[in-house]
Each structure stands twice: as C-alpha cells, then as structure tokens.
VMD Tcl script that builds the backbone (N, CA, C; Angstrom):
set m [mol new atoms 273]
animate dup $m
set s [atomselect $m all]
$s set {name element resname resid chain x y z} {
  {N N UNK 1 A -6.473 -38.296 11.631}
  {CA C UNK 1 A -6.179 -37.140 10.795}
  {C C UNK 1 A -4.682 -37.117 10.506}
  {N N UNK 2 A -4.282 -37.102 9.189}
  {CA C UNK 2 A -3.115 -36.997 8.767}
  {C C UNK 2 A -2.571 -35.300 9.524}
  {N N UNK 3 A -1.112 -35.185 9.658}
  {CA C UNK 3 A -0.447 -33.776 10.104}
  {C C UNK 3 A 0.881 -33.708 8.763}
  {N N UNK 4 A 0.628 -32.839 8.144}
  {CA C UNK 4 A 1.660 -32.877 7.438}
  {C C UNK 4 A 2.553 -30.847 7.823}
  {N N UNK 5 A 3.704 -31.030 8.255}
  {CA C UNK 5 A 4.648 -30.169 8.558}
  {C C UNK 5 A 5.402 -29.398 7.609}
  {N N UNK 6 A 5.042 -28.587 6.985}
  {CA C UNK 6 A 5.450 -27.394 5.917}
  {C C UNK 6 A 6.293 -26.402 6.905}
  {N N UNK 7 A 7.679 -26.595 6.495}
  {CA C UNK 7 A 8.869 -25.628 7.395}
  {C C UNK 7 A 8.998 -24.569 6.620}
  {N N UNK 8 A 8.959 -23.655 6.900}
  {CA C UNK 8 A 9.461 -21.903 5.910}
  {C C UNK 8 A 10.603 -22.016 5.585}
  {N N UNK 9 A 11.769 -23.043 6.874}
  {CA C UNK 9 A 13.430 -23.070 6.822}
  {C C UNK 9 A 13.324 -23.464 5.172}
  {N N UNK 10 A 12.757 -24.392 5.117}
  {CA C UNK 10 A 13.270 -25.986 4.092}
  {C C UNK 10 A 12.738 -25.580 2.269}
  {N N UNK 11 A 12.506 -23.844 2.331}
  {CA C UNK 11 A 12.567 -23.470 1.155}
  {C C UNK 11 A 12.918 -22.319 0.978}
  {N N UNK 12 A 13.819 -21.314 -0.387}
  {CA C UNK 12 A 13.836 -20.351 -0.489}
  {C C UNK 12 A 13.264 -19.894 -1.456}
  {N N UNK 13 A 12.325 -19.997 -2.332}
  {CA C UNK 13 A 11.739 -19.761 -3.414}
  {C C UNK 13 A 10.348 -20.237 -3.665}
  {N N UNK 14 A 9.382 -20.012 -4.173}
  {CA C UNK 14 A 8.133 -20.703 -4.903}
  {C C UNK 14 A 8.453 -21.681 -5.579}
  {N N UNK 15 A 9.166 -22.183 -6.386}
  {CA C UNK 15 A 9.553 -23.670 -7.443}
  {C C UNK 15 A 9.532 -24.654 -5.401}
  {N N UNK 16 A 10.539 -24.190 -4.705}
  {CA C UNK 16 A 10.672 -25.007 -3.837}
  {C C UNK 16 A 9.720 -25.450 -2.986}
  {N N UNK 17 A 8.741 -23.940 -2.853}
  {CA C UNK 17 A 7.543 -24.470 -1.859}
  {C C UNK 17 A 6.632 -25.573 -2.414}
  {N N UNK 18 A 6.565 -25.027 -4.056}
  {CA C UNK 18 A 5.665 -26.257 -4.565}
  {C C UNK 18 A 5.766 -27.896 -4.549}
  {N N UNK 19 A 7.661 -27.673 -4.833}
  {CA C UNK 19 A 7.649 -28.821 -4.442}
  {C C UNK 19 A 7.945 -29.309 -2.990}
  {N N UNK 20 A 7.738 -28.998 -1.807}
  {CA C UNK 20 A 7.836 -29.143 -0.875}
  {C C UNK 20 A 6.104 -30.084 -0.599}
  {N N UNK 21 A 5.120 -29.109 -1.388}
  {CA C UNK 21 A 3.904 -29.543 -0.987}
  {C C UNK 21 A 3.274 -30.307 -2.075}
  {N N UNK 22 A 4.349 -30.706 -3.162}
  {CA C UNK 22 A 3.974 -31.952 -3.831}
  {C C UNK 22 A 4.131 -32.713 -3.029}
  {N N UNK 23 A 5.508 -32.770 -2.526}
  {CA C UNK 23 A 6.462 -33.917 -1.604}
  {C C UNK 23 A 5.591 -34.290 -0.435}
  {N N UNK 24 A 5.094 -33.726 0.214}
  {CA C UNK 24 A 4.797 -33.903 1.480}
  {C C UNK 24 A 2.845 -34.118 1.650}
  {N N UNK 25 A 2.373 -33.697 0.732}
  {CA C UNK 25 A 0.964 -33.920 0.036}
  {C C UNK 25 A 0.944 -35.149 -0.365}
  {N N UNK 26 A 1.777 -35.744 -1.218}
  {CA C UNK 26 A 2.252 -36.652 -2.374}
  {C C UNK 26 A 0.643 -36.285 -3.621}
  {N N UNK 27 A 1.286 -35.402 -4.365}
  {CA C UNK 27 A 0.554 -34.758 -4.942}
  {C C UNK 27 A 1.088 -35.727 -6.367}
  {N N UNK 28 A 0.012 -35.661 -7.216}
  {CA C UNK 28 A 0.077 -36.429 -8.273}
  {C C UNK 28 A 1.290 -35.838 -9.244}
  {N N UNK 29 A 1.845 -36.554 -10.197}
  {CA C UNK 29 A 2.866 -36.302 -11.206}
  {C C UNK 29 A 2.746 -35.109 -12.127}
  {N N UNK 30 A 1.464 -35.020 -12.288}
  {CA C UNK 30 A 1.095 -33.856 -13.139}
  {C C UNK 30 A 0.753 -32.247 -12.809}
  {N N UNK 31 A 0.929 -31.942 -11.223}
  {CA C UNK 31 A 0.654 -31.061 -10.401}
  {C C UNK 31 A 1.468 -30.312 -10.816}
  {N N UNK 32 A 0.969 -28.752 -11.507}
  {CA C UNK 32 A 1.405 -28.101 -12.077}
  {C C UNK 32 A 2.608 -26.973 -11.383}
  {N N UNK 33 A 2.847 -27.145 -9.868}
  {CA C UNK 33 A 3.032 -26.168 -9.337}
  {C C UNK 33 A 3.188 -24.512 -9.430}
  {N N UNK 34 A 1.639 -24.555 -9.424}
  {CA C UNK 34 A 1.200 -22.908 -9.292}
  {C C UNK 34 A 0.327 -22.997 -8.311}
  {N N UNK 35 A -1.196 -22.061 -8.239}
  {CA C UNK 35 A -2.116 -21.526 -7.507}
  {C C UNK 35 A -3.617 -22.392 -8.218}
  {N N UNK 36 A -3.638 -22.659 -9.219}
  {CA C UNK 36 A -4.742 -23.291 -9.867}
  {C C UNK 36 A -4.093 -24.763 -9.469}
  {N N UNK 37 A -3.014 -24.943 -9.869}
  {CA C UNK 37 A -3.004 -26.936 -9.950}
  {C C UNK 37 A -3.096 -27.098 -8.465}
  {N N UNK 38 A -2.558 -26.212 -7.115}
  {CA C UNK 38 A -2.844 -26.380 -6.150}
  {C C UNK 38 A -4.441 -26.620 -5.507}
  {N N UNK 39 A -4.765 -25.579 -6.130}
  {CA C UNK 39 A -6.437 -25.016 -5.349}
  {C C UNK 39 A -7.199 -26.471 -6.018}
  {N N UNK 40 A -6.728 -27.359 -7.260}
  {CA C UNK 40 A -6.885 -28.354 -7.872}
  {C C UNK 40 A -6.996 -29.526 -7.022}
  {N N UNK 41 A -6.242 -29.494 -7.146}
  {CA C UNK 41 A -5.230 -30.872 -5.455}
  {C C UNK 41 A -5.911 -30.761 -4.432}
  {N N UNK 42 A -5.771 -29.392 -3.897}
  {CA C UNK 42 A -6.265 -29.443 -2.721}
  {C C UNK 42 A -7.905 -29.610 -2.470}
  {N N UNK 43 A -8.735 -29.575 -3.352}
  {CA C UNK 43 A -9.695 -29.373 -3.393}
  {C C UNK 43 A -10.496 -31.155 -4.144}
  {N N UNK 44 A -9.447 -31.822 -4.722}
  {CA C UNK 44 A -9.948 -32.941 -5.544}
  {C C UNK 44 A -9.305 -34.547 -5.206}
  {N N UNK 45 A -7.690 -34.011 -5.067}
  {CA C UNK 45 A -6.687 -35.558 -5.054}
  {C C UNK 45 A -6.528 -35.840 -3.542}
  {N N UNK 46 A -6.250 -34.818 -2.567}
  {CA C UNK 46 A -5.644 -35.048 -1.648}
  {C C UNK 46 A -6.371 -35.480 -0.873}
  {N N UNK 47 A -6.375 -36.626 0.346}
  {CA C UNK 47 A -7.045 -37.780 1.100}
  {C C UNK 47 A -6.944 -37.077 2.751}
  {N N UNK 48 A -8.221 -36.680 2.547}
  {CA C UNK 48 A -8.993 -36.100 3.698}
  {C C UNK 48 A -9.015 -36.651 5.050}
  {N N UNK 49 A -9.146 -36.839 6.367}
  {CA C UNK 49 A -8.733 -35.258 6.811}
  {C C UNK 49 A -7.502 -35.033 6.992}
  {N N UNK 50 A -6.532 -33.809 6.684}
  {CA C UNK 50 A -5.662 -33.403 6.758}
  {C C UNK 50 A -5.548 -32.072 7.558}
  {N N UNK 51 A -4.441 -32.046 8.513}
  {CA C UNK 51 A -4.148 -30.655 8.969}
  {C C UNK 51 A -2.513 -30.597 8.269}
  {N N UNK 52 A -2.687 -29.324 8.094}
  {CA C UNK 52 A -1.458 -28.887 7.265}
  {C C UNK 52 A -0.933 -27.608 8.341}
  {N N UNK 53 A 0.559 -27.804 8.871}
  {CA C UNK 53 A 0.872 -26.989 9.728}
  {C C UNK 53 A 2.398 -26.093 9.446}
  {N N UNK 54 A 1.980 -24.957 9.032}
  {CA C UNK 54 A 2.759 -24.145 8.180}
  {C C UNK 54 A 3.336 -23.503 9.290}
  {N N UNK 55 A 4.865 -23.735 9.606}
  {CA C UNK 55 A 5.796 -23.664 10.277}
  {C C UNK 55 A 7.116 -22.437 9.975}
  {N N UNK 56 A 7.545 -21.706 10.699}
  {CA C UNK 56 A 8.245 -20.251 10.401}
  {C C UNK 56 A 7.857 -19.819 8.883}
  {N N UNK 57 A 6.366 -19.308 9.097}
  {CA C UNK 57 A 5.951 -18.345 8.302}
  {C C UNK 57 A 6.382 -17.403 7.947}
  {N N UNK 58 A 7.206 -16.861 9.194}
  {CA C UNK 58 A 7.400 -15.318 8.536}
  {C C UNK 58 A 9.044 -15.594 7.645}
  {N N UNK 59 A 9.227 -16.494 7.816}
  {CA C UNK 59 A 10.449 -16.976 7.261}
  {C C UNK 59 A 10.304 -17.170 5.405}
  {N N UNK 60 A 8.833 -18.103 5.322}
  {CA C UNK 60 A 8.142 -17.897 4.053}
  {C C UNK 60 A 7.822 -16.523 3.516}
  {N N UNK 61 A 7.684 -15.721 4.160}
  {CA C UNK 61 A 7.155 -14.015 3.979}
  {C C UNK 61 A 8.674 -13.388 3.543}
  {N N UNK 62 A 9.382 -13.862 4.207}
  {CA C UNK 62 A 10.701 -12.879 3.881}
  {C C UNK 62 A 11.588 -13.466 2.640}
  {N N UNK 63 A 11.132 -14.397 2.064}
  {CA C UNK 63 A 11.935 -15.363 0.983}
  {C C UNK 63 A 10.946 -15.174 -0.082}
  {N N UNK 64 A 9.836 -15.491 0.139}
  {CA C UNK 64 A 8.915 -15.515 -0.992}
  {C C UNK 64 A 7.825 -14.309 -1.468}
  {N N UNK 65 A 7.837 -12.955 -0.185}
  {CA C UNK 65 A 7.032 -11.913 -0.871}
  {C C UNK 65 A 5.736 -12.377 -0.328}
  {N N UNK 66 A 5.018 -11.854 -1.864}
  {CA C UNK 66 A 3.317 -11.578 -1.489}
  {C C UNK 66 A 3.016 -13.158 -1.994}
  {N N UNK 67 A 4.201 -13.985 -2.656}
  {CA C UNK 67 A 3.300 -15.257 -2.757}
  {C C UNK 67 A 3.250 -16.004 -1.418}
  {N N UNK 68 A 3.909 -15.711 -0.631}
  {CA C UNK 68 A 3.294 -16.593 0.517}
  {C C UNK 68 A 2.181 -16.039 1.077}
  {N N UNK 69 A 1.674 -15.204 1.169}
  {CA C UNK 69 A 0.326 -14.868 1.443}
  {C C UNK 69 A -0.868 -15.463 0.234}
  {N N UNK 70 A -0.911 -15.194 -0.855}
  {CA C UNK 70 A -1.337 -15.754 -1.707}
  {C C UNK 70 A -1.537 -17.382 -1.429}
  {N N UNK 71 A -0.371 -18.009 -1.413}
  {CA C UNK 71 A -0.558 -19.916 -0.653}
  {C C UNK 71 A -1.624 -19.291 0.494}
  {N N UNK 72 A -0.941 -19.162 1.163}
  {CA C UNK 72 A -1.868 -18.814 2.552}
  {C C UNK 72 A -3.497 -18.773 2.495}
  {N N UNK 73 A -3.681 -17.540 1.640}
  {CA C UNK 73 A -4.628 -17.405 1.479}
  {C C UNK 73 A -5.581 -18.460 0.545}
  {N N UNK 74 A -4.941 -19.437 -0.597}
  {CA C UNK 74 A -5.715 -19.896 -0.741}
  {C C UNK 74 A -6.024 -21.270 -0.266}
  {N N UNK 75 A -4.997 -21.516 0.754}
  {CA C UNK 75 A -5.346 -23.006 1.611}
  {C C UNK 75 A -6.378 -22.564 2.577}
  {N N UNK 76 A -6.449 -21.122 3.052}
  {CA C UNK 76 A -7.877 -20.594 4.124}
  {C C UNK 76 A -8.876 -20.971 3.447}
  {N N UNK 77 A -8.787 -20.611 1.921}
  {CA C UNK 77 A -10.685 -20.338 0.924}
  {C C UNK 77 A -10.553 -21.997 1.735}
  {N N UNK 78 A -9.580 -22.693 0.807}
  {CA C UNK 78 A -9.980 -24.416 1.036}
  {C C UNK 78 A -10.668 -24.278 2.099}
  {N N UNK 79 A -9.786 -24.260 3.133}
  {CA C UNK 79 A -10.268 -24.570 4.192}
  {C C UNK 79 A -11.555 -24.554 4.377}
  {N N UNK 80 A -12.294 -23.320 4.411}
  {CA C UNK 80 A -13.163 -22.543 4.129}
  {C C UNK 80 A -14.247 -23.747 3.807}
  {N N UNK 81 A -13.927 -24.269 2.429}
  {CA C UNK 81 A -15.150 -24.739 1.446}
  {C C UNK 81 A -14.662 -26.168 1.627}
  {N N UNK 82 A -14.014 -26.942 2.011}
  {CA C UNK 82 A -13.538 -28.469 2.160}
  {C C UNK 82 A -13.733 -28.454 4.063}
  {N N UNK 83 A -14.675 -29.698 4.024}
  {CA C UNK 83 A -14.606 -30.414 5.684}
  {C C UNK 83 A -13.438 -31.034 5.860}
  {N N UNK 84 A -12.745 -30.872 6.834}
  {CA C UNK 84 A -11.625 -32.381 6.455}
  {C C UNK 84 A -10.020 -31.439 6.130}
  {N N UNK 85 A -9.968 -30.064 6.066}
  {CA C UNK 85 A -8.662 -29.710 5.334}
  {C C UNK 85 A -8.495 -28.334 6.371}
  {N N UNK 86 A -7.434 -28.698 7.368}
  {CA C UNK 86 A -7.304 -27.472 8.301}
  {C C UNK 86 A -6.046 -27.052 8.088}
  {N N UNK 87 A -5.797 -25.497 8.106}
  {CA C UNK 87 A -4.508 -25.057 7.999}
  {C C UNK 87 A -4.254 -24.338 9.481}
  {N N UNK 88 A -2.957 -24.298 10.095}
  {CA C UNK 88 A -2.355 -23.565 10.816}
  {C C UNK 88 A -1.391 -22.869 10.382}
  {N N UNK 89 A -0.983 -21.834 10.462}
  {CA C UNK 89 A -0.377 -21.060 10.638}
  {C C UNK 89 A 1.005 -20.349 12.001}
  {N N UNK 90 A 2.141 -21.139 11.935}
  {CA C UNK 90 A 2.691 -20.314 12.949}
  {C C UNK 90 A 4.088 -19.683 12.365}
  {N N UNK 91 A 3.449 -18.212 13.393}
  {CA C UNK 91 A 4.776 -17.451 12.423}
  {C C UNK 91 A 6.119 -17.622 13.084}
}
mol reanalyze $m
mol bondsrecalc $m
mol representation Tube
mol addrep $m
C-alpha cells in the first residue's frame, strides 16, 4: 500500500493544497484543481491501494476555512465508495 503524507504546514491556501495533492498523488496534467476534478482522480486515475495521511489538520482548518472540511469530507465519501483508498486524519 502506497502512504502518501499531506502536511497542513506545507500550504496556506486551496491553489496550494491542490497542488500539493497533484504533487504527491501525481495526478494527471489536466487535474482541474477543485472538488469535481478531485472526486475525478480520486475515484478514476489514482493507483490503488493508497492511504492518504492528512497531517496538522487543524493547521489546514485555520488557513483554509470550511474548504478543508469540504476536502475532508470528500476523500471520506471516496473512501466510503472506493476499496483500496483510506484517509487519516490527524489534527
């Protein structure tokens, strides 16, 4: 199982998170960075199994608002509906 390490430090904005999780996904060229090209990716390109371990969260919460809950929430649905795609969470 791949571990890929998403730091809260290593962004202050949404443009950055996206590309943080192009970068570290290696998400295709055309990845729109929003909530659809993600739920896209995550659900179609990206090479299974993956745990994705989202690191000073609350750090993401205090920089980015209600969109880090929003990410959050929609790497859970994934989770949710994809075998193979685990998220952690530490705040």
């Amino acid at each position: 199982m791949n571990i890929v390490i998403l730091d809260g430090e290593d962004f202050a904005n949404t443009a950055e998170l996206h590309q943080q999780l192009k970068d570290k996904l290696d998400l295709p060229d055309f990845y729109g960075g929003n909530l659809d090209a993600l739920w896209d990716c995550l659900t179609g390109t990206i090479e299974l199994p993956l745990e994705l371990k989202w690191t000073n969260y609350r750090i993401s919460e205090e920089r980015l608002g209600n969109e880090a809950g929003r990410v959050r929430d929609l790497m859970l649905e994934v989770q949710a509906e994809q075998s193979g795609f685990q998220l952690n969470v530490e705040k």
